[in-house]
Kinemage of the C-alpha trace (Angstrom):
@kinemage 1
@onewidth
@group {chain A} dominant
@subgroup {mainchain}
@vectorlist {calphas} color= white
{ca unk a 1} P -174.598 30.851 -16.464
{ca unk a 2} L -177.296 32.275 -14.194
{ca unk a 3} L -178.745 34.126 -17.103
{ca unk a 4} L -178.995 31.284 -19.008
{ca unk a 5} L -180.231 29.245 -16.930
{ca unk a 6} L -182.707 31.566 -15.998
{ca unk a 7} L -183.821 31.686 -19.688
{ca unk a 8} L -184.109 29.172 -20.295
{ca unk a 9} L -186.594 27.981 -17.419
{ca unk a 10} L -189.686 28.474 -20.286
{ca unk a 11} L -188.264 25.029 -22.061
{ca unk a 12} L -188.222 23.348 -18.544
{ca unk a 13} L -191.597 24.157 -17.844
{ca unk a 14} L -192.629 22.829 -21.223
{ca unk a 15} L -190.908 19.629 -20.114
{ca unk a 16} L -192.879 19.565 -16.895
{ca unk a 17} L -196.028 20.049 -18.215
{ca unk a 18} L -196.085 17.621 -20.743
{ca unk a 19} L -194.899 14.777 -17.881
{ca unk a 20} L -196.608 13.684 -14.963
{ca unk a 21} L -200.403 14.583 -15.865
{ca unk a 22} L -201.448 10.509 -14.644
{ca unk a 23} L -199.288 11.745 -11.113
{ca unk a 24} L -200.716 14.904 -10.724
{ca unk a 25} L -204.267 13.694 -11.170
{ca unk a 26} L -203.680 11.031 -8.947
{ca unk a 27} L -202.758 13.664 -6.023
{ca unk a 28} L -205.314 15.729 -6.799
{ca unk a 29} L -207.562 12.943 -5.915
{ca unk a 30} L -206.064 12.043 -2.569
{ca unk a 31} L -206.516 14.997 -1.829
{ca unk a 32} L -209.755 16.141 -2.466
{ca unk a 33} L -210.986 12.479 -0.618
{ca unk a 34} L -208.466 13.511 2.495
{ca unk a 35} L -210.014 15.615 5.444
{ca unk a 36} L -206.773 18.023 6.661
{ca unk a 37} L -206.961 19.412 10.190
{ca unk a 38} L -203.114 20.759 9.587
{ca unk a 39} L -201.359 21.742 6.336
{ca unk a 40} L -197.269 22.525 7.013
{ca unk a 41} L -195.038 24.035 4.012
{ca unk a 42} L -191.005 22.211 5.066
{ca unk a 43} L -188.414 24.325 2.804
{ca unk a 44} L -184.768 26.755 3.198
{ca unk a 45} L -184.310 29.701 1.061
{ca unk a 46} L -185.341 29.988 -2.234
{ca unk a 47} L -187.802 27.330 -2.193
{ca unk a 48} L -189.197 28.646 1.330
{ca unk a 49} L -190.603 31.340 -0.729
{ca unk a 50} L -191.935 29.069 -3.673
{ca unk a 51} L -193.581 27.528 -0.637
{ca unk a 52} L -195.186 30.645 0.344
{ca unk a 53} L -196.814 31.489 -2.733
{ca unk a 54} L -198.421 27.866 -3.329
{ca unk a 55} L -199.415 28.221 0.450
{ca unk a 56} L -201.201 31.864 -0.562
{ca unk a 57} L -202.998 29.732 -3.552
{ca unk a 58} L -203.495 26.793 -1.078
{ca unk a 59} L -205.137 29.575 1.349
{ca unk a 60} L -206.788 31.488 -1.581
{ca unk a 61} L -208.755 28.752 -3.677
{ca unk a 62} L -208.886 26.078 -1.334
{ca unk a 63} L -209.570 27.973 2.246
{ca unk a 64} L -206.914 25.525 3.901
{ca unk a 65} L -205.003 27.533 6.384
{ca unk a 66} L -201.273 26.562 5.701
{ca unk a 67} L -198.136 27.046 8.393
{ca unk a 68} L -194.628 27.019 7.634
{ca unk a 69} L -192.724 24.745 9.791
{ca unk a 70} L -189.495 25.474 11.619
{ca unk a 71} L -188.411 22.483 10.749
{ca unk a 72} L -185.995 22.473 13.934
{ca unk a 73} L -188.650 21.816 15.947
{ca unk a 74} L -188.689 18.009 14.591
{ca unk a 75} L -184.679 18.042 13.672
{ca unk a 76} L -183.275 19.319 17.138
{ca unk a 77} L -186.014 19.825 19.714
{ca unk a 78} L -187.472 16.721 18.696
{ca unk a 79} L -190.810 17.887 19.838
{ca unk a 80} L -193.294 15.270 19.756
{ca unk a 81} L -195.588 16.894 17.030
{ca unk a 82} L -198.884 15.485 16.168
{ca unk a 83} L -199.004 14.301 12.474
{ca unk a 84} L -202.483 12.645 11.712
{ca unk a 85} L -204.665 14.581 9.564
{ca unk a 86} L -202.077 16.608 7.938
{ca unk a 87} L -200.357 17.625 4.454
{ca unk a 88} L -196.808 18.067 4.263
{ca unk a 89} L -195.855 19.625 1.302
{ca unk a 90} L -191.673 20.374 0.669
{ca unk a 91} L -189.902 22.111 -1.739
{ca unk a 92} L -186.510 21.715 -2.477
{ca unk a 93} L -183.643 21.786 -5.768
{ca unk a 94} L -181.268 19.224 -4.593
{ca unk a 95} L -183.597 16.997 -1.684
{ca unk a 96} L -180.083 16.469 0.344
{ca unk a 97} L -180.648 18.780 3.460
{ca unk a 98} L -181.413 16.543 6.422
{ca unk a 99} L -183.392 19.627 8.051
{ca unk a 100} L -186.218 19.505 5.041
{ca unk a 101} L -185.874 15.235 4.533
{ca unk a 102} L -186.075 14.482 8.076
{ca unk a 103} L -189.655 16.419 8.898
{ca unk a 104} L -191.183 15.052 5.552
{ca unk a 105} L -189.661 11.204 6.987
{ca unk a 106} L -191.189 12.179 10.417
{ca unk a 107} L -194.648 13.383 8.514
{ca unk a 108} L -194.894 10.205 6.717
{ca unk a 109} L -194.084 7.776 9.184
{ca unk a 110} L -197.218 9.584 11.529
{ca unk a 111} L -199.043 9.060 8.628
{ca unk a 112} L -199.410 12.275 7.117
{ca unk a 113} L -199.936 12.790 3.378
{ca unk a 114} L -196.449 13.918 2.285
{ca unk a 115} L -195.600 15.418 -0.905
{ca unk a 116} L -191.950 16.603 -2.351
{ca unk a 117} L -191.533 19.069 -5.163
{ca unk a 118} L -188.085 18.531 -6.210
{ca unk a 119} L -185.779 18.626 -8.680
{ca unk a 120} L -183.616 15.756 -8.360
{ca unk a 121} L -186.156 12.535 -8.013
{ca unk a 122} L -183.002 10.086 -6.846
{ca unk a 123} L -182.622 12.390 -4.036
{ca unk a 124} L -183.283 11.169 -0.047
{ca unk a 125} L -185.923 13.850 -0.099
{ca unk a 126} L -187.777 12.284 -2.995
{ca unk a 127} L -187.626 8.825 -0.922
{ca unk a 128} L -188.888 10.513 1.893
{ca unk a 129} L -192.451 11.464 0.823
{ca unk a 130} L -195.614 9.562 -0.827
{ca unk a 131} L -195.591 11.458 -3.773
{ca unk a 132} L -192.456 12.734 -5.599
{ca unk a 133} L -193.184 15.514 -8.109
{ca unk a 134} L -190.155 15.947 -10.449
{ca unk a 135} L -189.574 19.642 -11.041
{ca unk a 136} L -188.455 18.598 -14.333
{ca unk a 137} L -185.369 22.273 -14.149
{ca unk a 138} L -182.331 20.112 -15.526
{ca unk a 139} L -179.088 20.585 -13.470
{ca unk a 140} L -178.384 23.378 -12.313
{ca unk a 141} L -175.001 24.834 -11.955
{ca unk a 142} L -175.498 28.389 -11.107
{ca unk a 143} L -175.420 28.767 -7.183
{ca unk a 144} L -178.410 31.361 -7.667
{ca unk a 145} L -181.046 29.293 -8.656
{ca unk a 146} L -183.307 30.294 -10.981
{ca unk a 147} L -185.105 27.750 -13.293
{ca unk a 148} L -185.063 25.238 -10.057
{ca unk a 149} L -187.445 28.080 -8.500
{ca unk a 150} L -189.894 28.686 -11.572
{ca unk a 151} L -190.750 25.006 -11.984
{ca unk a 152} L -191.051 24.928 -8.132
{ca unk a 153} L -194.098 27.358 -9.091
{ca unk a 154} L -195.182 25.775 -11.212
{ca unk a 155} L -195.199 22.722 -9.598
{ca unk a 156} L -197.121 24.112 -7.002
{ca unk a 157} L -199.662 25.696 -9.548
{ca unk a 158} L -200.275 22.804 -10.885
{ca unk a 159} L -200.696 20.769 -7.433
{ca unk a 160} L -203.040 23.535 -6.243
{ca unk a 161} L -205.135 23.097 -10.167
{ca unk a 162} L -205.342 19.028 -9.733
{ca unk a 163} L -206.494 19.631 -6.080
{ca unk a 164} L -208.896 22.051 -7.107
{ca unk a 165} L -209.466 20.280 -10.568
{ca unk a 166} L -209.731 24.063 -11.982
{ca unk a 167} L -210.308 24.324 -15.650
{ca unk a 168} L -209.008 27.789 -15.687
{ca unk a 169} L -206.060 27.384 -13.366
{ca unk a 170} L -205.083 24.693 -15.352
{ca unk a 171} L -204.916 26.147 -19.246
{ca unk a 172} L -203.445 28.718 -17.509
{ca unk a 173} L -200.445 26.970 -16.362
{ca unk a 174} L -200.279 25.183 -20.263
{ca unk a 175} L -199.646 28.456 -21.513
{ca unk a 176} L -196.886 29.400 -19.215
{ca unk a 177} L -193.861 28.455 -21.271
{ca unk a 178} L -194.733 31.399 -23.800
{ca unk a 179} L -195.615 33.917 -21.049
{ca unk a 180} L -192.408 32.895 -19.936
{ca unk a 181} L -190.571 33.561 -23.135
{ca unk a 182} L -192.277 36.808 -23.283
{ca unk a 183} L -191.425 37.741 -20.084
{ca unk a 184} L -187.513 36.936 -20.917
{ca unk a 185} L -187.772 40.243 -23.174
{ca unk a 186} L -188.575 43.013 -20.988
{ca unk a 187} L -186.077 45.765 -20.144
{ca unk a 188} L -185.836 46.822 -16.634
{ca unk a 189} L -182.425 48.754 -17.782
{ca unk a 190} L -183.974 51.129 -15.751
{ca unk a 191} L -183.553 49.203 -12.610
{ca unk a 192} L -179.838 48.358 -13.563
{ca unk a 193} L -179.085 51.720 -13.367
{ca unk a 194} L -180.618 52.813 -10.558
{ca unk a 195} L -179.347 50.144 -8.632
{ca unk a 196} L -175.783 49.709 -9.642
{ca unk a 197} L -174.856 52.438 -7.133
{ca unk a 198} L -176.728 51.360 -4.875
{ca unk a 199} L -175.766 50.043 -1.015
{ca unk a 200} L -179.109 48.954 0.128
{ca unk a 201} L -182.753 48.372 -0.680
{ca unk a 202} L -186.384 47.481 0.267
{ca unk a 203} L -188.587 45.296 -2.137
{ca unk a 204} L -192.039 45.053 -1.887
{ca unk a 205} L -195.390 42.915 -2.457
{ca unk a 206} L -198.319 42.037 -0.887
{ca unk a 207} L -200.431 38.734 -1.208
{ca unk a 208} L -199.439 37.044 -4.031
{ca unk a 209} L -196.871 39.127 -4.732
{ca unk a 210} L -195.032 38.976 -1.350
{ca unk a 211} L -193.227 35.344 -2.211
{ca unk a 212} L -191.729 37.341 -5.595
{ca unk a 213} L -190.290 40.141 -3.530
{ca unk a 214} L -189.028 37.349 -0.742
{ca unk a 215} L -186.925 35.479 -3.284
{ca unk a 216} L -185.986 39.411 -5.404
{ca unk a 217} L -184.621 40.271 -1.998
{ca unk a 218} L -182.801 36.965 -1.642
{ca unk a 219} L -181.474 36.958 -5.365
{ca unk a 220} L -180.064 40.635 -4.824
{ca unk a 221} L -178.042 39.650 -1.620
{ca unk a 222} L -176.561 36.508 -3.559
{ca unk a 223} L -175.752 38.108 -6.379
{ca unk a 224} L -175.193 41.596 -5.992
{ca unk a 225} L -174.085 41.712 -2.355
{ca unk a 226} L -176.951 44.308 -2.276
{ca unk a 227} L -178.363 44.446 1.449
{ca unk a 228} L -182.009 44.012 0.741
{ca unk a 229} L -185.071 43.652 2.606
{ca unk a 230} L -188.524 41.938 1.516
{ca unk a 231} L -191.243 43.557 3.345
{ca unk a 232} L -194.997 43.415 2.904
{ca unk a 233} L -197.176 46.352 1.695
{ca unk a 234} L -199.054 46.405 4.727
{ca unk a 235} L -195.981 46.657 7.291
{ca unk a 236} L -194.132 48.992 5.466
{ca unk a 237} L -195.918 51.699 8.006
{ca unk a 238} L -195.084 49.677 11.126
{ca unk a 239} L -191.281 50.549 11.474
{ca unk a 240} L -189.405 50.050 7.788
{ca unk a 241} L -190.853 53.448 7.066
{ca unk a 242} L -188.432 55.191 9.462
{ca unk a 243} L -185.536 53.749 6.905
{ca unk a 244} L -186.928 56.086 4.259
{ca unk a 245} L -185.168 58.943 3.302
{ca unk a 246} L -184.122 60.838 -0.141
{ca unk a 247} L -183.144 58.862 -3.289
{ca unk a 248} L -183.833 55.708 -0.877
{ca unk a 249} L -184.629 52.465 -3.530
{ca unk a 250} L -187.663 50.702 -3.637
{ca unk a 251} L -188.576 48.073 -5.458
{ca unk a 252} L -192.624 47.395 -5.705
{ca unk a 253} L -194.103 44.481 -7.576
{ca unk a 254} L -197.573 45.259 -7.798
{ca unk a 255} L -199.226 42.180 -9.599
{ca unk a 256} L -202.537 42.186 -10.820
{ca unk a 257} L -205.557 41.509 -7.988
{ca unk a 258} L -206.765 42.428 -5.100
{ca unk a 259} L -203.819 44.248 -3.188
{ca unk a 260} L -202.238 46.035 -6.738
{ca unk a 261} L -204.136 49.360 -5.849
{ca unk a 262} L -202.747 48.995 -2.234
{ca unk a 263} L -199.910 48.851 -3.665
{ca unk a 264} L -199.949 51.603 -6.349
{ca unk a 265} L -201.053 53.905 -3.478
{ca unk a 266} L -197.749 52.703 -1.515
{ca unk a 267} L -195.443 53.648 -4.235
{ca unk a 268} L -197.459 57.104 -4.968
{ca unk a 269} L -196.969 57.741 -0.874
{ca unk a 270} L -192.959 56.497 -1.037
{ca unk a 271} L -192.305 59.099 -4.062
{ca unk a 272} L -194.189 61.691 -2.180
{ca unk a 273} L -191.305 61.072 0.989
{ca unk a 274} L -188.581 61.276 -1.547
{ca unk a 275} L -187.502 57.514 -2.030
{ca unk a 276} L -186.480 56.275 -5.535
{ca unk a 277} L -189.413 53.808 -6.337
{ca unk a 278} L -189.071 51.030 -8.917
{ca unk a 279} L -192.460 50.124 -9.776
{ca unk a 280} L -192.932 47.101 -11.444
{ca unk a 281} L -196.696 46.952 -12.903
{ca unk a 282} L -198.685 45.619 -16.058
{ca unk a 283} L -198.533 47.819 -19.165
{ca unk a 284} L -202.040 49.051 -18.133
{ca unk a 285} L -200.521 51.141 -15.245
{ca unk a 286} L -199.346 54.116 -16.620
{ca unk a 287} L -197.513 54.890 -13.869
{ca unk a 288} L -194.627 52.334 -13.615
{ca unk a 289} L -191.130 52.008 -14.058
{ca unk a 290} L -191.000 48.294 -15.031
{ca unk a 291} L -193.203 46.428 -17.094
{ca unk a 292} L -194.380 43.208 -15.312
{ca unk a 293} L -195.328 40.557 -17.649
{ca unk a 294} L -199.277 39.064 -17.232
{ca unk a 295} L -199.534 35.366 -17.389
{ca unk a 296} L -202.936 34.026 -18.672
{ca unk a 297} L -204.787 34.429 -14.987
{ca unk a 298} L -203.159 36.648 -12.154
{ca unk a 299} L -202.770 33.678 -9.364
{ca unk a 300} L -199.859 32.652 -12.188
{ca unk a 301} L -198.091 36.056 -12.845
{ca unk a 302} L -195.752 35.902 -10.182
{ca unk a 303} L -193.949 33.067 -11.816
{ca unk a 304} L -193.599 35.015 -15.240
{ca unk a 305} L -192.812 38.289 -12.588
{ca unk a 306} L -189.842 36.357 -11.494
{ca unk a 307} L -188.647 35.680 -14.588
{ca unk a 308} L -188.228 39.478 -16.088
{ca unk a 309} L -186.658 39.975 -12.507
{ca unk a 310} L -183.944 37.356 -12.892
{ca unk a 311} L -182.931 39.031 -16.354
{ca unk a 312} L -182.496 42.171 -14.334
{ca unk a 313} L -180.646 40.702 -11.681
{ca unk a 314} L -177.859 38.796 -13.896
{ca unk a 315} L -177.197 41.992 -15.554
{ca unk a 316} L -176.981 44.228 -12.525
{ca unk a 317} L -174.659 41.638 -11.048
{ca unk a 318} L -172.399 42.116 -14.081
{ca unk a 319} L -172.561 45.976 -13.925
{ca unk a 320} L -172.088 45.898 -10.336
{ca unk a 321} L -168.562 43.931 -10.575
{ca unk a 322} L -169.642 40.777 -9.247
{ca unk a 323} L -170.082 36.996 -10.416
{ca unk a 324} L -173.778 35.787 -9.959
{ca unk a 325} L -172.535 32.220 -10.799
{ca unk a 326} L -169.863 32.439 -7.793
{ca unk a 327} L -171.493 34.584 -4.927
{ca unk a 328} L -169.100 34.599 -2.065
{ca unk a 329} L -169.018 32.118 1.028
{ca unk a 330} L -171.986 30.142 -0.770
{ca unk a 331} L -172.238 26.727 -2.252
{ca unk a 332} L -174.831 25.157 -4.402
{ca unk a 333} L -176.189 22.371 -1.764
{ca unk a 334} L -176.409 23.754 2.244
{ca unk a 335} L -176.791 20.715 4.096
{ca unk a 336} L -178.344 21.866 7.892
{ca unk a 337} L -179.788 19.705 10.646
């Protein structure tokens, strides 16, 4: 089920992108006429990192400096945060937790500008905020989500394009659903059978990229019971290096822009200690080991990144003995205060 819901996320982004357009517009004029002196990101797991990359592109395009909340500082501490002047955003599948509802409610009754990306619009989450973006995924019945997180990119893509009001940015995102299909076809056997045997790894990124090796490293604990760890190009050098030794996996999505040769350079140094690097680069680098998939401008190639990886990940699952649709001690909805 995972594996085909994961494929068949390019039909749900279709579905998204031809709804909403009146919506999104609408948003991207608030906020373009709205001065921010704070912009938060309010999300758990999965969509914590689809938060993270449309905070990058919030950071990137916009030069509005965006902060992750821990959210527990409004749900338990009850700290009396100041809210005028700021943009919420959220992120979530199912809009039930309390811990993600109740900082957006809190947000929007300071009079914030609150906005929910989520996938079920009946949801307390989606009552919560001012504007309610349907992610548009379908159920989802896989406890790995997968589609839920590409249209959360997407989502976010196309919040950051109305806000903007990008031309580029946004043809790019229309022709998403075929990169997407594309992207469904490329064979990262290789990684399969590296990583079958395999007790632990590191996955990498930098940037844009990082969010993609955040939610890689999450996917391979749920699914694979693989102990992973996401770690930035840049602090590799600052303590995970000592982990390092022979035949060690790596997993390196280097993405197209500014930190891909920082990147290239990392995996060149990793093979050079003896680690078993997975690089996972456009077909122009002639160098890697998996073929990442381009969308039509590089702030959107993460999304069709995450997509080949997915494919990967429901079939090392299977090789590795284990259910992706049934990961142990997890359940599709975590409710936390």
């Amino acid at each position: 089920m995972m594996l085909k819901e994961a494929l068949s996320a390019a039909d749900c982004v279709a579905q998204q992108l031809a709804a909403d357009g009146d919506r999104y517009a609408e948003l991207g004029r608030k906020l373009r006429s709205t001065s921010f002196s704070t912009a938060l990101t309010i999300a758990r797991g999965s969509s914590d990192h689809a938060c993270a990359y449309v905070a990058y592109l919030i950071m990137a395009r916009l030069g509005r400096v965006v902060a992750s909340l821990p959210m527990s500082l409004v749900t338990l501490n009850k700290s009396p945060l100041i809210t005028r002047d700021t943009l919420a955003i959220s992120i979530s599948q199912s809009g039930q937790s309390p811990d993600v509802v109740e900082p957006i409610r809190y947000f929007r009754d300071g009079g914030a500008t609150t906005i929910a990306l989520v996938n079920d619009i009946d949801s307390p989450l989606a009552h919560a905020a001012e504007f309610a973006m349907p992610l548009r995924a379908g159920k989802e019945q896989s406890v790995a989500a997968t589609k839920s997180f590409i249209t959360s990119l997407v989502a976010g893509a196309r919040l950051v394009a109305a806000w903007q009001n990008d031309p580029e940015l946004l043809a790019g995102l229309e022709a998403l659903p075929e990169s997407l299909r594309a992207a469904s076809t490329e064979d990262w056997s290789k990684a399969v059978e590296v990583l079958t045997p395999a007790r632990n790894i590191m996955v990498v990124g930098r940037g844009i990229s990082f969010p993609v090796a955040l939610e890689a490293s999450l996917k391979f604990k749920e699914t694979s019971a693989l102990q992973a760890e996401a770690f930035s190009g840049a602090e590799i050098k600052h303590g995970p290096m000592a982990l390092i030794e022979e035949g060690y996996p790596l997993v390196i999505f280097a993405t197209r822009g500014a930190t891909q040769a920082s990147l290239l350079q990392l995996a060149s140094e990793m093979r050079g200690r003896g680690a078993h690097v997975l690089l996972a680069a456009p077909a122009d680098i002639a160098e890697r080991d998996l073929t990442l998939p381009v969308a039509a401008t590089p702030d959107l190639d993460p999304i069709v990144a995450i997509q080949a990886f997915y494919k990967m990940a429901a079939e090392l699952s299977a090789a590795r003995g284990m259910d992706p649709d049934q990961p142990r001690h997890l359940s599709k909805v975590t409710k936390t205060n």
